[in-house]
N, C-alpha and C positions, 0 to 999 in steps of 0.2 A: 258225501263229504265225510272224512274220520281224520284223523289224526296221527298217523304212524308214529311219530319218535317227538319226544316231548324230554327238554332240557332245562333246566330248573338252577340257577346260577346264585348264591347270595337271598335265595326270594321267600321270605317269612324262615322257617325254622330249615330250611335247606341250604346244605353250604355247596354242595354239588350233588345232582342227580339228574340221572338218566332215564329214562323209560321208552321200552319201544309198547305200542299198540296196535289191537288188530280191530276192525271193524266187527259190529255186533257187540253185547252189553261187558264192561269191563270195568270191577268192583272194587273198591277199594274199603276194607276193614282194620278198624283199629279205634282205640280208645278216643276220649275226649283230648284235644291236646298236640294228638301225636303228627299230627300233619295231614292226617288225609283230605280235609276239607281246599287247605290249601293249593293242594293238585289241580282239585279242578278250579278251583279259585283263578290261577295260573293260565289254565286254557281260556276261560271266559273273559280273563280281561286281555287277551288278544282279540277279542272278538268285540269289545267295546271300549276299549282304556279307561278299563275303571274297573273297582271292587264292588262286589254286590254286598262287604259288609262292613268296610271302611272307609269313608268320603277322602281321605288325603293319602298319596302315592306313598309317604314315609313310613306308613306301619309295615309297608312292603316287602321294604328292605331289610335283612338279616341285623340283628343287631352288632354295631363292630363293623359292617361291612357299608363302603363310600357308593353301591350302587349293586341293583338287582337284575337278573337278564334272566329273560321266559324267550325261551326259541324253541319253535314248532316245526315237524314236515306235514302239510296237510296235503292231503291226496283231494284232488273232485274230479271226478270222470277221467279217470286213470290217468292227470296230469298233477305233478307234486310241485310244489312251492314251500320255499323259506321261507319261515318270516319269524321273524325277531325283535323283541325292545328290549332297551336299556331303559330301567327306571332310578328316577335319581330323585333326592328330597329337595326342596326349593328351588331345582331348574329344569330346563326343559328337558324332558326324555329324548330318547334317540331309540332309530329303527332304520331296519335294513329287512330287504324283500331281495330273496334270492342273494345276498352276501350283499347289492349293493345298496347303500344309502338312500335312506327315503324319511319323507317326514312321518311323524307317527300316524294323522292323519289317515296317510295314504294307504297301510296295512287294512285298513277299515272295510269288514267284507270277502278278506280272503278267510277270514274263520269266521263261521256264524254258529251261533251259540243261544240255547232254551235254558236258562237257567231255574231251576225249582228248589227251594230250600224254605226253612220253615219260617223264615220274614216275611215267605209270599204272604200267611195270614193276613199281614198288617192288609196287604189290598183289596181285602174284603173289608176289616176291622179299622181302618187305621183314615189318618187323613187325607185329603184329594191330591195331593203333592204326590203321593206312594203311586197312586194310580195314573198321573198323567207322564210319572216317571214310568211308567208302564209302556205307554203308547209311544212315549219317546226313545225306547229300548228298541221297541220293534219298528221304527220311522227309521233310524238312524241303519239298521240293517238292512232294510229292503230300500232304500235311497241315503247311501253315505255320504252324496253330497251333503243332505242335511242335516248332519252332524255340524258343516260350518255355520250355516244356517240357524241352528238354534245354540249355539255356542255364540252368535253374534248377537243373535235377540235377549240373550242373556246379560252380555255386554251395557248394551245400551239398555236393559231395565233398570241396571246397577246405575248407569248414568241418567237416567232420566230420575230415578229416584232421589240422588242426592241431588238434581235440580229441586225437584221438590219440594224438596226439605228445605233449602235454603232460599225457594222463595215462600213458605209459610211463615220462617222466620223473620223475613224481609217484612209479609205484609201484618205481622205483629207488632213492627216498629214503627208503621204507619208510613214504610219506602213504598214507592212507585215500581209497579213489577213489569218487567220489558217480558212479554212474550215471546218473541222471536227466536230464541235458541230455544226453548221448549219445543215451539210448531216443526222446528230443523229433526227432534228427538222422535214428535210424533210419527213424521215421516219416516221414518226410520222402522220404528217400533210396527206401525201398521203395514208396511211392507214385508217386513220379515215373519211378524207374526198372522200375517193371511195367509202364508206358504203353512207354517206349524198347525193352524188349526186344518186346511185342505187337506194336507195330511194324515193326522189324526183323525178325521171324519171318516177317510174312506178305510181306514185302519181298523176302524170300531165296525163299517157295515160288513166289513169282510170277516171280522172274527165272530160275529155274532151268531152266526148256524152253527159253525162248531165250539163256540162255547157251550152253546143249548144238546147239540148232541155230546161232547164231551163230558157234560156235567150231569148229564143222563146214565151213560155209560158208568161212571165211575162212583157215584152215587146209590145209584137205584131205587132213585126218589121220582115219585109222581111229577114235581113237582117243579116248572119249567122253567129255568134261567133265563134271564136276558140281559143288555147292556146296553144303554143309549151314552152319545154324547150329549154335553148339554154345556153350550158354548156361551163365553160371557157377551161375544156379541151377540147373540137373540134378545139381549136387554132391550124387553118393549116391542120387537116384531116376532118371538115365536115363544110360545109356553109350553115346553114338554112336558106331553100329559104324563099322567101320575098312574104309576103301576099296577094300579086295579082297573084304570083306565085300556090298560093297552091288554091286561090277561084276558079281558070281557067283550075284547075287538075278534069276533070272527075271524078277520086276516092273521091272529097271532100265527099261527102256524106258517102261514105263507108270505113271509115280511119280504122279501127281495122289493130289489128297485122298482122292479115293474109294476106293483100295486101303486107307485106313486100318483098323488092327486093331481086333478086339472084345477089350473085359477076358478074356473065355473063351478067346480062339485062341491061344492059346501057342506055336501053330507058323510064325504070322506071320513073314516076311521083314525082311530088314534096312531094305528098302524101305517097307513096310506100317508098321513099326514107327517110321518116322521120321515118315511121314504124320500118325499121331496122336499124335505128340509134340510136333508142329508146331501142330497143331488145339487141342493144348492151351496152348501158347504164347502165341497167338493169342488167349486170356483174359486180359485187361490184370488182372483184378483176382485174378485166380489166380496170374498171375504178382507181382503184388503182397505175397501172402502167400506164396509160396516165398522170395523173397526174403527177407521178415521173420524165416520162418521160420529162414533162415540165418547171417540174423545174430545171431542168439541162439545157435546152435549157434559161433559161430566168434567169440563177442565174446571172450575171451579170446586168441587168436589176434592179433585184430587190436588188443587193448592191448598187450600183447606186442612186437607189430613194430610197433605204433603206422601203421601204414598200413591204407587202406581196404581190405578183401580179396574184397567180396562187391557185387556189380552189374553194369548189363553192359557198364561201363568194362574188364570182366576178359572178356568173352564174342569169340568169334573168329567168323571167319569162313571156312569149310574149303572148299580147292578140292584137288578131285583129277581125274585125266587117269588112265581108266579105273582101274588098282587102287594104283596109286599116290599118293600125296599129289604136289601141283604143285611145293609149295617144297622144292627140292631136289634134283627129279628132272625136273623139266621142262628140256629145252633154251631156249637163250634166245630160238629162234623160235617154242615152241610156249611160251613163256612171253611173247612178246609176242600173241602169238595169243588166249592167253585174256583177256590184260587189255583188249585192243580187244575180243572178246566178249564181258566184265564191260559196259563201257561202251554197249557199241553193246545188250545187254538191258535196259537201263536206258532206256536212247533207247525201245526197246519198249514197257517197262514203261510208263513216263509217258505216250506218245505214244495206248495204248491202255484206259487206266484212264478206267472207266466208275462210278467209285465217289464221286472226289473232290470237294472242295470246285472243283479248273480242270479236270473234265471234260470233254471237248470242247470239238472246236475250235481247243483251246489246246496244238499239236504242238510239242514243246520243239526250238529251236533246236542241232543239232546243232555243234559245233567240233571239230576238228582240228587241233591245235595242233604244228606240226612231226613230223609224223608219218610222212610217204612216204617222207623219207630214209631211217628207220631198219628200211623193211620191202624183203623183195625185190621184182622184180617179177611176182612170182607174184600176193602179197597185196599190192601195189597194186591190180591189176589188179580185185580180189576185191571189196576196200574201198568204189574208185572206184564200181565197180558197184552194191556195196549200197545207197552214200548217194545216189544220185540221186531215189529216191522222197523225200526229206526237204522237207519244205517250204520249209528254212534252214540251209545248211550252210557254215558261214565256215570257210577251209582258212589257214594260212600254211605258207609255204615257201621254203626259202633259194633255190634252183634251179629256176629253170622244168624241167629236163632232166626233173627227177626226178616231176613233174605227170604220169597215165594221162590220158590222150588222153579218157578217159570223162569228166575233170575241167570241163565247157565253162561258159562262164557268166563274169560280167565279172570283172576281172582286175585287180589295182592292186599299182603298182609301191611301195615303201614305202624314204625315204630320206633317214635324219636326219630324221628325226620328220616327213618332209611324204610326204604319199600323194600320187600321180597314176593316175589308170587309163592300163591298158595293154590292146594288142591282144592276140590272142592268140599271134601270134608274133611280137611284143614280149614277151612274157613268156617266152615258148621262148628267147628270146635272153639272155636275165639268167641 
């Protein structure tokens, strides 16, 4: 998949711009400011409707201007499609597939997209919200259905919560509290969100080899990555051991499903044991009813605090560097290390899923979003080398200096919102 011709209408400091592109890595240079982060900005939120560095559609838009339009031609296995949105501040967006009318929605997939820039940190350093936005990035890509999916679980947290709320302040006053529209909210909640955690579960066993080998690679530390899910329903049926637990398991090396334990083996590894936990996770409607399960166990809790307390808006996502947990103890270069090997598995993950509704073919567009500066040049070097096998890899950077030489491929200079292509040592000169 790549991009051929990319149209930029009204959208951040762009008042009109064109660009055509060719597959294989394609740079964009220029100062702080000047637009080029934007670019790829543009691509990637066709491929998710959303920014990766502003939560509301309005910063979007050009200032002065009543709406912003990003239209693509994406090439996958030498068949091309349009696709286009219109973004607008406080109403609903519009989009069109091929010239004709679609909801935005429905674009969802025809651009797939790795995005890398230097917030990823926060997904090693930062809170579990950054992280299960992670797995939510990569769920909604390789199954766009459930994009509605957790957009509706979202819905109804919003509402379940202010039930909440206003029955803690009901049983403050010493009112009588009717349960019955809550149990209508829980059904809801536990339906939608057993699909979200199934999801996510087989989303973490799949990225987990090449996180370990990505962050080996890029790295060139002893020193072995891992990731577990760790779901709020296991409240009370499962305790994911603790990361010197699982470094010290024999099976580290060889975690696939197939190690998973039997009910009888009770001697099973921490590894083995995570296997079929995961397998059972992995049952949407099982996990359905764990969660129901818990909410009946904790519905007093959560009138109480009046906050939701049970789905996997609570569930994390654990990275540890051999027996230590990441956050905390990682340095801030093996903490950038993993979070480009979070990313760069994901690029994997999608690129070689043989499962989905854009199985093949349809190799997700790789970006790097200011990223060389902030590495040495050990893992530039590393980086450089990894993404050339990428079908589409859009790079920006303040510095030509700071560009591996592995980086070749055409070049554009970016400045006050107007692109130009550059050589290549025009670019070295910036």
């Amino acid at each position: 998949m790549y991009v051929s011709n990319l149209a930029l209408t009204d959208f951040r400091n762009y008042h009109r711009e064109i660009l055509q592109l060719h597959p294989g890595i394609t740079t964009f240079i220029g100062e702080n400011g000047q637009g080029k982060t934007n670019i790829v900005e543009a691509v990637d939120y066709l491929a998710t409707l959303g920014s990766h560095r502003v939560s509301s559609d309005s910063a979007l838009i050009r200032q002065g201007a009543q709406a912003a339009v990003v239209q693509a031609r994406v090439v996958t296995g030498g068949s091309a499609t349009t696709v286009e949105v219109e973004i607008f501040a406080g109403r609903a967006n519009r989009a069109r597939i091929n010239r004709g009318h679609a909801r935005p929605a429905e674009i969802l997939g025809i651009v797939r997209t790795v995005l890398f820039s230097p917030e990823d940190l926060d997904l090693v350093r930062g809170d579990p919200a950054g992280r299960r936005a992670f797995l939510d990035g990569i769920m909604v890509q390789l199954r766009p259905r459930l994009a509605g999916v957790k957009s509706e679980y979202d819905r109804v947290l919003r509402q379940r919560g202010a039930l909440l709320k206003s029955m803690q302040k009901a049983r403050r006053r010493g009112a009588r509290l009717d349960f019955a529209a809550l149990e209508v909210w829980d059904q809801q909640l536990a339906h939608l969100g057993g699909q979200i955690v199934s999801a996510r579960s087989r989303i973490v066993a799949g990225l987990r080899p090449f996180v370990r080998h990505y962050y080996a690679l890029v790295s060139g530390n002893s020193a072995r990555a891992r990731i577990d899910y760790a779901a709020n329903t296991d409240r009370g049926a499962f305790t994911l051991p603790a990361p010197e637990a699982i470094a010290g398991d024999p099976d580290w090396d060889d975690d696939a499903a197939h190690l998973a334990a039997s009910d009888s083996d009770s001697q099973a590894g921490p590894v083995a044991l995570i296997a079929a936990h995961e397998r059972e996770l992995e049952d949407a409607a099982a996990c359905e009813q764990r969660i129901a399960n818990l909410l009946t166990e904790r519905r007093e809790d959560e009138v109480t605090r009046g906050v939701n307390l049970v789905g996997p808006h609570r569930d994390e996502l654990r990275l540890a560097l051999g027996s230590l947990p990441a956050k905390g103890y990682a340095s801030h270069g093996e903490s950038w290390s993993f979070a480009l090997a979070l990313r760069l598995a994901s690029w994997q993950l999608l690129r070689t899923d043989a499962s989905g509704q854009w199985a093949g073919g349809s190799e997700p567009i790789l970006i790097l979003d200011d990223v060389f500066a902030e590495l040495d040049a050990r893992r530039r070097q590393r980086l450089a080398h990894l993404v050339r096998e990428a079908d589409q890899v859009l790079v920006t950077q303040a510095v030509g200096d700071d560009l591996p030489a592995e980086l070749s491929g055409d070049r554009f200079l970016v400045r006050s919102g107007t692109v130009t292509p550059l050589g290549n040592e025009d670019a070295r000169n910036e």
